[in-house]
C-alpha positions in Angstrom: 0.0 0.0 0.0 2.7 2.9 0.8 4.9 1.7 -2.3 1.6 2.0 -5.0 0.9 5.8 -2.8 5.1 6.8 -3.5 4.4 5.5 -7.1 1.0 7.8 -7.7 2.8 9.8 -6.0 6.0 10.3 -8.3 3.8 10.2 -11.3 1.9 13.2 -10.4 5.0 15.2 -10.1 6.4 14.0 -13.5 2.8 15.2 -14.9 3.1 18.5 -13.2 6.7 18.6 -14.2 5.7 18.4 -17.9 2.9 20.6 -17.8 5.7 23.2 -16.6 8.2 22.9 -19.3 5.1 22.9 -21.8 3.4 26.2 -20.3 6.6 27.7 -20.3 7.6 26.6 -24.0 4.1 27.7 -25.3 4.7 31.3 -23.2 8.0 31.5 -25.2 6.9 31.4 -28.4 3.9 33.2 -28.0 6.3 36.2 -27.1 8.5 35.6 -29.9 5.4 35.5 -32.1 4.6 39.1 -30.2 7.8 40.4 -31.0 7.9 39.4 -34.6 4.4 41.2 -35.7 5.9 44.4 -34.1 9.8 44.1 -35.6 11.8 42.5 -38.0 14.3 41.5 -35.5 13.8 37.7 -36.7 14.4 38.4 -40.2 18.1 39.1 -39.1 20.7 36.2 -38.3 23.1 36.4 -35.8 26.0 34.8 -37.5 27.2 35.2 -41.1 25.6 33.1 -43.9 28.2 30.6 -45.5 28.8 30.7 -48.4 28.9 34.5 -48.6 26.0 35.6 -51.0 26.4 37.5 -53.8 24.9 39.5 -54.2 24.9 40.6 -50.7 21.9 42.7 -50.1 18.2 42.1 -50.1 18.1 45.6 -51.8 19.9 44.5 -55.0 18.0 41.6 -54.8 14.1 42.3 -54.6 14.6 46.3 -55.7 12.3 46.2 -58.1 9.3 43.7 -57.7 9.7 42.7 -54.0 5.8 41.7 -52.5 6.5 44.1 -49.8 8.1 47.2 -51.9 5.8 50.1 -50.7 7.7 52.6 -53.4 6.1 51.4 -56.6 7.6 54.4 -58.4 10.4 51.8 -60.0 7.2 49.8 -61.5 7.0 49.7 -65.3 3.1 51.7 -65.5 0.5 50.4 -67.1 -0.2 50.5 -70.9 -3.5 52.5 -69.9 -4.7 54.5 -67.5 -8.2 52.9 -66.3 -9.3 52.6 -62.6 -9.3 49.6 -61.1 -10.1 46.8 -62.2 -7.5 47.4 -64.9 -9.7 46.4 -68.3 -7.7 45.5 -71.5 -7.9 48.1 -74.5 -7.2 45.5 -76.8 -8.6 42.3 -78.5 -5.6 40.0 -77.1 -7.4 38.6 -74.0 -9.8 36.3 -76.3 -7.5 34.7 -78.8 -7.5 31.3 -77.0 -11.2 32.0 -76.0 -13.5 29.2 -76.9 -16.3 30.4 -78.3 -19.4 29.6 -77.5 -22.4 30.2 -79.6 -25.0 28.0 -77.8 -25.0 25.9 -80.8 -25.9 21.7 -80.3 -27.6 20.9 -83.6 -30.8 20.1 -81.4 -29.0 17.6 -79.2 -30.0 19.3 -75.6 -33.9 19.6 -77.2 -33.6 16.5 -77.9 -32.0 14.9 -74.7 -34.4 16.8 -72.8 -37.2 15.4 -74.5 -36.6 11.9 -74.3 -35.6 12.5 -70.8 -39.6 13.5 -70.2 -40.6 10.7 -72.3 -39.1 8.4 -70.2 -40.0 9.8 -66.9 -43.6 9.6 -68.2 -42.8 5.4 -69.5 -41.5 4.7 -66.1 -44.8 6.7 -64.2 -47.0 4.6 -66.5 -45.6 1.4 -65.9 -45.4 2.5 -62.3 -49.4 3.2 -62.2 -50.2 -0.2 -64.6 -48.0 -1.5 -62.1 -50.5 -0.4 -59.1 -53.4 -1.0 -61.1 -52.8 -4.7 -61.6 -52.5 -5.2 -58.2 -55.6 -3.3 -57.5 -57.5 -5.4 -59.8 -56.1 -8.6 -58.3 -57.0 -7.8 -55.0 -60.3 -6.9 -56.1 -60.9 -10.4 -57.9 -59.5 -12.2 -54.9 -62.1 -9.7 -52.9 -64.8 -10.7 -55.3 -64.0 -14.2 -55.5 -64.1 -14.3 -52.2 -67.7 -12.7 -51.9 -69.0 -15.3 -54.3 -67.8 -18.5 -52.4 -69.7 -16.2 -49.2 -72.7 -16.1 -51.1 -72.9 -19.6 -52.8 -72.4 -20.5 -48.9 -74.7 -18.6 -47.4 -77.5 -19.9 -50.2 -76.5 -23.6 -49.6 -77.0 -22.9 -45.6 -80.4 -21.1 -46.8 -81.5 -23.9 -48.4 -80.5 -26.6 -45.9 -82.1 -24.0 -43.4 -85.4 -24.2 -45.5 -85.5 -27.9 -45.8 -84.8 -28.3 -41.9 -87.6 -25.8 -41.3 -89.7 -27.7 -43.5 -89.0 -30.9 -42.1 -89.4 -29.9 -38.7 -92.6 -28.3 -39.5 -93.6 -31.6 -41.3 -92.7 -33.2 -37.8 -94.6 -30.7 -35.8 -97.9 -31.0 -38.0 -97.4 -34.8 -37.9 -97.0 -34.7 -34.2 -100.2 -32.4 -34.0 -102.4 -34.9 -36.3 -100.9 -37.7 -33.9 -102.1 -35.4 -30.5 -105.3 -34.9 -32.4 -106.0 -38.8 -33.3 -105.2 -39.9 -29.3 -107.4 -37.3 -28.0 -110.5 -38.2 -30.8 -109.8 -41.9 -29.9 -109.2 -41.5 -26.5 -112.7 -39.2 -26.2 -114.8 -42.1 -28.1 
């Protein structure tokens, strides 16, 4: 137990430690960054460049079209003298121009129309489609009602021809009654 508490215990400094030397590497170059938007003093090296350059200054060098040359008084000027945007005077900018003249023999008229057509194939074929299905269930619905009804006038009939035979029985059964009470009365 106080071996596992000295070893949480080291590794919690050595976090902390870490943390240190990365806070204090983040603060120094966020100072340096700082100090660079306000000066040029990292632009210059301490120790001399080797091989020596030639030519030796960034003057000679970028005098005349350097991105950050503020005097543009060395600048060739303009052929003309419009306000910006600078617009050409000339015919030059268009001779690798394609041209287009909105010119397809048809072929978009006719690429659009057989697109149409063939949405209108596929929304037929869709609603056939629907339709078949409608009319199958119908028949099955239909077929259905049939069987129902052949049923129901095959129980109507064996229905009747109970009623009749019971009613056969009844009035036989009453003539019976009727005879036993005449015979009986004699």
């Amino acid at each position: 137990p106080n071996r596992s508490f000295q070893t949480t215990l080291a590794m919690k400094s050595s976090v902390a430690l870490h943390l240190l030397l990365l806070l204090h590497v983040s603060f120094e170059l966020v100072s340096v960054a700082a100090k660079g938007r306000n000066s040029n003093t990292g632009l210059h090296r301490g120790t001399p460049v080797s091989p020596k350059l030639d030519p030796d200054s960034h003057k000679l060098f970028f005098g005349k079209d350097y991105p950050d040359d503020e005097d543009a008084s060395k600048h060739e000027p303009q052929k003309f003298g419009h306000p910006y945007p600078a617009l050409q005077d000339t015919s030059d900018y268009d001779k690798d121009y394609v041209k287009d003249e909105n010119n397809d023999d048809g072929e978009w008229k006719a690429q659009m129309t057989y697109d149409l057509l063939r949405t209108k194939i596929s929304k037929v074929k869709e609603e056939y489609r629907k339709t078949e299905e409608n009319e199958k269930d119908i028949r099955s619905q239909v077929d259905v009602a049939q069987k129902n009804e052949a049923n129901a006038a095959h129980a109507t009939r064996d229905a009747e021809a109970r009623a009749a035979k019971a009613k056969w029985a009844v009035e036989s059964a009453e003539e019976a009654y009727r005879r036993l009470q005449g015979g009986g009365a004699s």
